[in-house]
N, CA, C and O of each residue as an XYZ file, in Angstrom:
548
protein
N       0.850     -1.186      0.000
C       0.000      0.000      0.000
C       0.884      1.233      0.000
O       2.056      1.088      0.347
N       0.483      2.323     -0.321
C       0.937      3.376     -0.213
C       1.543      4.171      0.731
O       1.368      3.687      1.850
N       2.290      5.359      0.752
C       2.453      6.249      1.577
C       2.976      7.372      1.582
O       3.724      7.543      0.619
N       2.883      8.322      2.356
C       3.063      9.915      1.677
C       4.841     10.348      1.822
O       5.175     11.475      2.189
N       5.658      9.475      1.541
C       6.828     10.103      1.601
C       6.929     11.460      0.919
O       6.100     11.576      0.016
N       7.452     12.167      1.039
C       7.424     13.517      0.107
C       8.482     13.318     -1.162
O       9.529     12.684     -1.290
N       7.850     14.000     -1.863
C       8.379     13.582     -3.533
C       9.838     14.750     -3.280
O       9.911     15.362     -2.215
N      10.829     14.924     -4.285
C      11.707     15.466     -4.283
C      11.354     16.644     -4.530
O      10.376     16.588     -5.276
N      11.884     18.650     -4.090
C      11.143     19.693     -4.778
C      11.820     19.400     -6.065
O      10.880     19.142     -6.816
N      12.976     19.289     -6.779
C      13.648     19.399     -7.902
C      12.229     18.880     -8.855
O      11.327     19.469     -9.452
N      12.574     17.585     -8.639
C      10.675     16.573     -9.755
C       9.682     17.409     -9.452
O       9.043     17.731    -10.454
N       9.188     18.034     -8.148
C       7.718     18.099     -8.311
C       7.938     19.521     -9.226
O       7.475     19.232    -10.330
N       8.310     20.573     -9.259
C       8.653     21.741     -9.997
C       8.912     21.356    -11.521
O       8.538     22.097    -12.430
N       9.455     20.371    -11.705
C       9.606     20.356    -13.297
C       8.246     19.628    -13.516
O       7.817     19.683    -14.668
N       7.594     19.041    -12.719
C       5.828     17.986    -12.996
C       5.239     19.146    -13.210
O       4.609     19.146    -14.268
N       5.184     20.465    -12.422
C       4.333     21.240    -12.456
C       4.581     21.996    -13.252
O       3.518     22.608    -13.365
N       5.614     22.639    -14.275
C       6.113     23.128    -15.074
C       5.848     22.634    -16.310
O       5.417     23.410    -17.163
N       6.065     21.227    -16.628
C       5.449     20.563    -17.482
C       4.018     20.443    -17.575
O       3.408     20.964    -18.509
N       3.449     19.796    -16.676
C       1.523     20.430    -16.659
C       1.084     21.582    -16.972
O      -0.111     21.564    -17.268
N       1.859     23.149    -17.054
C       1.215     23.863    -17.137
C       1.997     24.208    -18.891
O       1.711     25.226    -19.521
N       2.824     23.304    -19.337
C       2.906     23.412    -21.213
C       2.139     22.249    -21.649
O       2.558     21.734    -22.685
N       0.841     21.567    -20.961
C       0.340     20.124    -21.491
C      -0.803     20.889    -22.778
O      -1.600     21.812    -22.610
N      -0.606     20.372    -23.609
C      -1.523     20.306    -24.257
C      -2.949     19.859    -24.329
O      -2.875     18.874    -25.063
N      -4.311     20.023    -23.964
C      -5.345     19.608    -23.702
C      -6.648     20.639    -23.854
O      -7.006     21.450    -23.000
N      -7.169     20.444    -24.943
C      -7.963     21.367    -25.222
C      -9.305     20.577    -25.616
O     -10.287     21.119    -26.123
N      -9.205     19.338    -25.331
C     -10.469     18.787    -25.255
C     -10.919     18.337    -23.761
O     -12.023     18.592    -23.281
N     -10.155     17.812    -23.279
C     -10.498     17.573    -21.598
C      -9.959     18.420    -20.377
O     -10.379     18.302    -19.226
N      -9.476     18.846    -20.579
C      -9.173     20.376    -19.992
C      -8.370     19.877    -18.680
O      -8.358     20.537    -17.641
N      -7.673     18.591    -18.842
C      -6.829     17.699    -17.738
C      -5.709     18.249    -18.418
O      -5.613     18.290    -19.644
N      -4.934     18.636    -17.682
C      -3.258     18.949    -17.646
C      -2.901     18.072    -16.786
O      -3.593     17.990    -15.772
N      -1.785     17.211    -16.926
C      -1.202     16.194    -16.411
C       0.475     16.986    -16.795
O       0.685     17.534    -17.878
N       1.450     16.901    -15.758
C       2.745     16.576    -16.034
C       3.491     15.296    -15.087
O       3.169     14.683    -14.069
N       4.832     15.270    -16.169
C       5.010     13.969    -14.794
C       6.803     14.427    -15.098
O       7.080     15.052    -16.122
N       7.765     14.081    -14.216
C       8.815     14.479    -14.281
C       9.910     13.240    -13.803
O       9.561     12.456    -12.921
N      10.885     13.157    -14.273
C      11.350     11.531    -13.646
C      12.764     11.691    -13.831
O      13.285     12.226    -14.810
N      13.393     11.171    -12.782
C      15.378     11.040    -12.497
C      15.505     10.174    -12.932
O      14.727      9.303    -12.545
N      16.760      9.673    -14.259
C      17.726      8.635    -14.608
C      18.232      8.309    -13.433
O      18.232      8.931    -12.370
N      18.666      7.272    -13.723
C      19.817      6.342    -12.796
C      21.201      7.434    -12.327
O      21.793      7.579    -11.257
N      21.376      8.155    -13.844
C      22.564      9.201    -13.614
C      22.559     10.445    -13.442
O      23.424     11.308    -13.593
N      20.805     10.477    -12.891
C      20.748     11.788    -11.986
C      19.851     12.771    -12.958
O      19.209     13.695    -12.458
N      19.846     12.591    -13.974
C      18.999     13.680    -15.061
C      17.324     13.373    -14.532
O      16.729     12.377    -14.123
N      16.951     14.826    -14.790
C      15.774     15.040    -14.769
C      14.985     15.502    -15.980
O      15.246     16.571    -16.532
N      13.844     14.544    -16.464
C      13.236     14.998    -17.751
C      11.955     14.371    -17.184
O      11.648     13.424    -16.461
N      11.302     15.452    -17.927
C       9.631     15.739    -18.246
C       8.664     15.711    -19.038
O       9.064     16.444    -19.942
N       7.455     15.295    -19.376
C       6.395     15.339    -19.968
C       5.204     15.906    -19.851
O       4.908     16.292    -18.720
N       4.358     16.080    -20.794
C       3.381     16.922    -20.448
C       2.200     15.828    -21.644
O       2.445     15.338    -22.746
N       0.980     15.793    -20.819
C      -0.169     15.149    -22.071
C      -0.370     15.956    -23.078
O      -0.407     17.167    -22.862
N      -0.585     15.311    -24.722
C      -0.718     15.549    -25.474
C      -2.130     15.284    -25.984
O      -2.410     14.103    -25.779
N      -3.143     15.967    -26.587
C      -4.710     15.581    -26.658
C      -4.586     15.555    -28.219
O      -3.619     16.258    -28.515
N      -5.070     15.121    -29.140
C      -5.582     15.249    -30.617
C      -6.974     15.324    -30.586
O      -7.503     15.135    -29.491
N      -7.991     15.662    -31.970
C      -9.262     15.583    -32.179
C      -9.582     13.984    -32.120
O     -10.743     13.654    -31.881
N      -8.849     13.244    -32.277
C      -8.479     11.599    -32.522
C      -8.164     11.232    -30.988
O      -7.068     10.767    -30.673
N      -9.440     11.524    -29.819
C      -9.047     11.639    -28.366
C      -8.637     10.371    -27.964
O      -8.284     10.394    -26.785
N      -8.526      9.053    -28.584
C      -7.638      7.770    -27.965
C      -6.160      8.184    -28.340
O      -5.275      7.851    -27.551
N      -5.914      8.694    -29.171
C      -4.634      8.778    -30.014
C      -3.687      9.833    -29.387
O      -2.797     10.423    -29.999
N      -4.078     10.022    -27.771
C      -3.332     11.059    -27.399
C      -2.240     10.953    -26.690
O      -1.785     10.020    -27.351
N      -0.851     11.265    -25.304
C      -0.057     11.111    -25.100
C      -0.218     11.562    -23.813
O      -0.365     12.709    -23.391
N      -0.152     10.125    -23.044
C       0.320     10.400    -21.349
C       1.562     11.513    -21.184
O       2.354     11.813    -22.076
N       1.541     11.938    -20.112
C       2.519     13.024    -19.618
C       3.697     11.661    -19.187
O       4.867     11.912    -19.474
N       3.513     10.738    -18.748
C       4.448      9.977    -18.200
C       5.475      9.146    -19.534
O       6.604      8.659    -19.475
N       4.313      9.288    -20.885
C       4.865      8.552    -21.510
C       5.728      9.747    -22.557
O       6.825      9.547    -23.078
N       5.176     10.578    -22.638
C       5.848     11.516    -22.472
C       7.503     11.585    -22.017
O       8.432     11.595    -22.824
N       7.602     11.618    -20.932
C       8.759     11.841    -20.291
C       9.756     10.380    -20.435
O      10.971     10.210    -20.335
N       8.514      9.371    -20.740
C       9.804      8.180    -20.621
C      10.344      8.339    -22.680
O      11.501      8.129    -23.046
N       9.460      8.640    -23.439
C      10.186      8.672    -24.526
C      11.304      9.392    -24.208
O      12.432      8.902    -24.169
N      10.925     11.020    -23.883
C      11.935     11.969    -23.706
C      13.445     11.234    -23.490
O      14.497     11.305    -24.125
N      13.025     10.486    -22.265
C      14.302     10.054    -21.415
C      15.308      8.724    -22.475
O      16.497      8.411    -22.415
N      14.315      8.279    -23.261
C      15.069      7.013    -24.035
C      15.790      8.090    -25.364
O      16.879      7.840    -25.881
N      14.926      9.279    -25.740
C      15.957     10.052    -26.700
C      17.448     10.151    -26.373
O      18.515      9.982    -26.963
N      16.995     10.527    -25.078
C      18.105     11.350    -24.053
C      19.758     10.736    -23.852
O      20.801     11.234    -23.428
N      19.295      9.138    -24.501
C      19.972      7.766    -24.098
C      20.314      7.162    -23.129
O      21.334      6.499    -22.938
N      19.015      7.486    -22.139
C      18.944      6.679    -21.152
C      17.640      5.538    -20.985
O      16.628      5.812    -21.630
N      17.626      4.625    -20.381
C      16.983      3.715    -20.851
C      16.324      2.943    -18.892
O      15.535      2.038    -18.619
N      17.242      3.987    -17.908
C      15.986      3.468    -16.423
C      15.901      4.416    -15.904
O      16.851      5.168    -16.121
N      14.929      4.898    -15.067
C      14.983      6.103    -14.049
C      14.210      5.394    -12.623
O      13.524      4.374    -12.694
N      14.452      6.094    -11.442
C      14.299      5.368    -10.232
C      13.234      6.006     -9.762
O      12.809      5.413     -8.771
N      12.769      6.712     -9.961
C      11.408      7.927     -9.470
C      11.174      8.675    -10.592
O      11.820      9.050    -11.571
N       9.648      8.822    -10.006
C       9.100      9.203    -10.985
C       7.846     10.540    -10.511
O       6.837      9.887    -10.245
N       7.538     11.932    -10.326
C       6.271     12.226    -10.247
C       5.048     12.357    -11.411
O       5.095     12.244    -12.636
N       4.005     12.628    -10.543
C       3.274     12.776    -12.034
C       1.849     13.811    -10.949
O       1.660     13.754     -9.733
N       1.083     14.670    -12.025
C       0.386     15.646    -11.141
C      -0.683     15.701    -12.299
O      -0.329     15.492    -13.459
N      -1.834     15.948    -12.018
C      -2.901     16.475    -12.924
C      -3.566     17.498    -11.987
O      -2.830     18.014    -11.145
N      -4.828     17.850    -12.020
C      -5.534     18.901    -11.435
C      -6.361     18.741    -10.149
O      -6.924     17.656    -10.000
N      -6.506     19.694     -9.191
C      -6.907     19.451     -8.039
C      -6.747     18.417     -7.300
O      -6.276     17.409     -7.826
N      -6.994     18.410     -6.311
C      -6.528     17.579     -4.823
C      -6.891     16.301     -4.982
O      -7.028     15.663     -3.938
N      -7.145     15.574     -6.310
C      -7.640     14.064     -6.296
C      -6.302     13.610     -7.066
O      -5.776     14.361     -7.887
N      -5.807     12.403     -6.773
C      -4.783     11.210     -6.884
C      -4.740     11.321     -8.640
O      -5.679     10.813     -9.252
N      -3.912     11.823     -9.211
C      -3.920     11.609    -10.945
C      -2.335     10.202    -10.839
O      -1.113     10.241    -10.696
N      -3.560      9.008    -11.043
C      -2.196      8.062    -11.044
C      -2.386      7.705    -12.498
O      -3.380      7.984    -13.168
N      -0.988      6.857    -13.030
C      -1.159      6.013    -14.017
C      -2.154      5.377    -14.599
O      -2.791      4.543    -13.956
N      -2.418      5.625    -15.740
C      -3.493      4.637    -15.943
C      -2.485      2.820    -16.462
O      -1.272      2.620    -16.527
N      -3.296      2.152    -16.645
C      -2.748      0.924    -17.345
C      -1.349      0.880    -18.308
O      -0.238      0.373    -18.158
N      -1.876      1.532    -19.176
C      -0.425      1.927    -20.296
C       0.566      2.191    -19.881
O       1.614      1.680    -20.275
N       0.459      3.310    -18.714
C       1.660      4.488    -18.241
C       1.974      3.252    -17.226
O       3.186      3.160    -17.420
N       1.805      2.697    -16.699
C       1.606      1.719    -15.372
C       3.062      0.670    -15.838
O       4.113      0.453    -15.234
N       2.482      0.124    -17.328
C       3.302     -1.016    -17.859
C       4.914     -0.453    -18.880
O       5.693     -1.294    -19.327
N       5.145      1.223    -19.092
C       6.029      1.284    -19.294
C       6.758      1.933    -18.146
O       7.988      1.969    -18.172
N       5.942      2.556    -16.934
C       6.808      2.785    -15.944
C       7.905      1.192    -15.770
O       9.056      1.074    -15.350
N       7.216      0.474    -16.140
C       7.483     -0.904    -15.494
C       8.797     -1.216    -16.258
O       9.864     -1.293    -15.650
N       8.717     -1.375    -17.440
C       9.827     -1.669    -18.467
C      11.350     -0.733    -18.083
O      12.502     -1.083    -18.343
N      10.851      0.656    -17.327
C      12.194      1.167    -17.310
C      12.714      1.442    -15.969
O      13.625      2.242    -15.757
N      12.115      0.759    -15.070
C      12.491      0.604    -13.517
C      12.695     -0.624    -12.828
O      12.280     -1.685    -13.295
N      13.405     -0.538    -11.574
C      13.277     -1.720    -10.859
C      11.797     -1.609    -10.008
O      10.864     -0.814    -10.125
N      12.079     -3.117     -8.830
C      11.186     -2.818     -8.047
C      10.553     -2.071     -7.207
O       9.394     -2.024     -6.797
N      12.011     -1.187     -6.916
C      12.079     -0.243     -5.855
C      12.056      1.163     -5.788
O      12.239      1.952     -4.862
N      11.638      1.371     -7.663
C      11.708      2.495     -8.118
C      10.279      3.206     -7.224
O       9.445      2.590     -6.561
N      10.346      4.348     -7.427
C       9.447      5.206     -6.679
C       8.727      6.059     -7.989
O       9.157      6.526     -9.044
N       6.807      5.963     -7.026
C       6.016      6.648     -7.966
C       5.243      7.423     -7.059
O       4.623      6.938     -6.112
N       5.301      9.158     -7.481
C       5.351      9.653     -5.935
C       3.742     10.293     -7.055
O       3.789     10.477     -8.271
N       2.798     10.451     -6.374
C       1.181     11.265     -6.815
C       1.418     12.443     -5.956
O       1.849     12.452     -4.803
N       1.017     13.571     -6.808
C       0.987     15.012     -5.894
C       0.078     15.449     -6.609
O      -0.349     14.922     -7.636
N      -0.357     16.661     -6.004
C      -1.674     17.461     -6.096
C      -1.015     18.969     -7.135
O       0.074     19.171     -7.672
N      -1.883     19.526     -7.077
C      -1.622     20.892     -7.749
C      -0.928     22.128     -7.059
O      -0.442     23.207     -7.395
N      -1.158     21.339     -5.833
C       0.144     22.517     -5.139
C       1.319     22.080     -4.385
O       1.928     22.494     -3.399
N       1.437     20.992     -5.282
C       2.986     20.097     -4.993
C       3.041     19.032     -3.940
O       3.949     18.221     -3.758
N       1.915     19.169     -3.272
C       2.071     17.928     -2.149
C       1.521     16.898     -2.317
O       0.501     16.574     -2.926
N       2.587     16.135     -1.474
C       2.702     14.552     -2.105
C       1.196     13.861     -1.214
O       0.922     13.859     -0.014
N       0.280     13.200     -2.690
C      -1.191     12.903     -1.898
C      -0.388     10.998     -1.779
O      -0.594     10.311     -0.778
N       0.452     10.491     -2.959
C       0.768      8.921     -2.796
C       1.976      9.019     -2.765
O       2.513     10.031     -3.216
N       2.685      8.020     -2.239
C       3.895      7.258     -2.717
C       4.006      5.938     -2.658
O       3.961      5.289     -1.613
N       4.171      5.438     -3.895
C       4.316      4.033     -4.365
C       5.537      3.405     -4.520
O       6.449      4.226     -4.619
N       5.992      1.920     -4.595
C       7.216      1.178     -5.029
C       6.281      0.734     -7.032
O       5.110      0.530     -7.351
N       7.482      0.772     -7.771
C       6.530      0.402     -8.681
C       5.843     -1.625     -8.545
O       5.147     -2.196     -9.384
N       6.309     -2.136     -7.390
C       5.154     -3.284     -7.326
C       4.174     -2.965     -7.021
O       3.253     -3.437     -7.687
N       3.847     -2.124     -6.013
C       2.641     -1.403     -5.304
C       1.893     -0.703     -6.703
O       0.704     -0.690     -7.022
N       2.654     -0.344     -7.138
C       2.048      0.133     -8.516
C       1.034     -0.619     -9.582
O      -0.078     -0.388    -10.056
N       2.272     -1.885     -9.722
C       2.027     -2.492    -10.746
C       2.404     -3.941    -10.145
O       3.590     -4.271    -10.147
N       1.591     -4.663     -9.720
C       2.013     -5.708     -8.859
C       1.840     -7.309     -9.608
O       0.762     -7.834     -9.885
N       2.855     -7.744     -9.779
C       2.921     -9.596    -10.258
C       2.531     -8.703    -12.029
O       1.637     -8.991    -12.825
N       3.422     -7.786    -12.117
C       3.706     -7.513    -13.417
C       4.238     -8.151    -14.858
O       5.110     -9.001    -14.675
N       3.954     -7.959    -16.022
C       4.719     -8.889    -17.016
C       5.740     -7.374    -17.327
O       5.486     -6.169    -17.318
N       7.102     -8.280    -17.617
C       8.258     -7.515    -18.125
C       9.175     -8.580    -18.911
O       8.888     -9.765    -19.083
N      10.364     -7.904    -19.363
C      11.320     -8.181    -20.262
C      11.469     -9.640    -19.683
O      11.642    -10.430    -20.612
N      11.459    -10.130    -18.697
C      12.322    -11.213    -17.823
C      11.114    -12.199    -18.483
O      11.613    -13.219    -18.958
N      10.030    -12.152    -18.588
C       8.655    -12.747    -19.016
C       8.694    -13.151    -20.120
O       7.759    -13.909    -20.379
N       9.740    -12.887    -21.325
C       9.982    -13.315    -22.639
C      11.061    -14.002    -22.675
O      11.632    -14.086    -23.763
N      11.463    -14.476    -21.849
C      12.721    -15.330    -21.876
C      12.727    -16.698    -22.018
O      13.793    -17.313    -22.029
């Protein structure tokens, strides 16, 4: 289960920085999410909406492309923020590539719109008896 460790200020400032360049002009949800490499870099995402509203772009997934441009390929924490004081977690999708680029122990911290941390997760707590890379072997 969860718990409110406090997210880092460095992540939650670039989550919230990124949420407020999200693109969303059909659901009027701004999501950012912001996430540390293994070697310390910090990169960000912001949701992307189209008229084609399945066809649009998590803030998380977002940030993990960002981070594989970047040529990095794990990060150990992760925030992510959408609007007002309710829990904006992962959905399914964002859930299963957090998964691909972390360990177990990676951290998935939920904050609110004025930076405070409402969750903190391990990504099993997240994503628990998960399929990954090790699953195709």
């Amino acid at each position: 289960m969860g718990t409110t460790q406090q997210a880092p200020r460095d992540l939650i400032d670039a989550a919230l920085a990124a949420r407020d360049k999200a693109y969303a002009p059909y659901s009027k949800f701004h999501v950012g999410a912001a996430l540390r490499t293994g070697n310390g870099q910090i990169i960000a995402g912001c949701n992307v909406e189209n008229a084609a509203y399945p066809e649009g772009v998590c803030a998380e997934a977002g940030a993990i492309s960002a981070m594989v441009l970047s040529g990095e390929t794990k990060f150990d924490e992760i925030v992510v923020v959408g609007l007002g004081d309710v829990a904006c977690t992962p959905c399914g999708g964002c859930r299963q590539k957090i998964r691909e680029f972390t360990g177990p122990d990676a951290t998935i911290f939920i904050i609110n719109d004025q930076g405070e941390t409402l969750l903190t997760l391990t990504r099993e707590a997240l994503i628990p008896h998960s399929f990954g890379p090790e699953n195709l072997k």
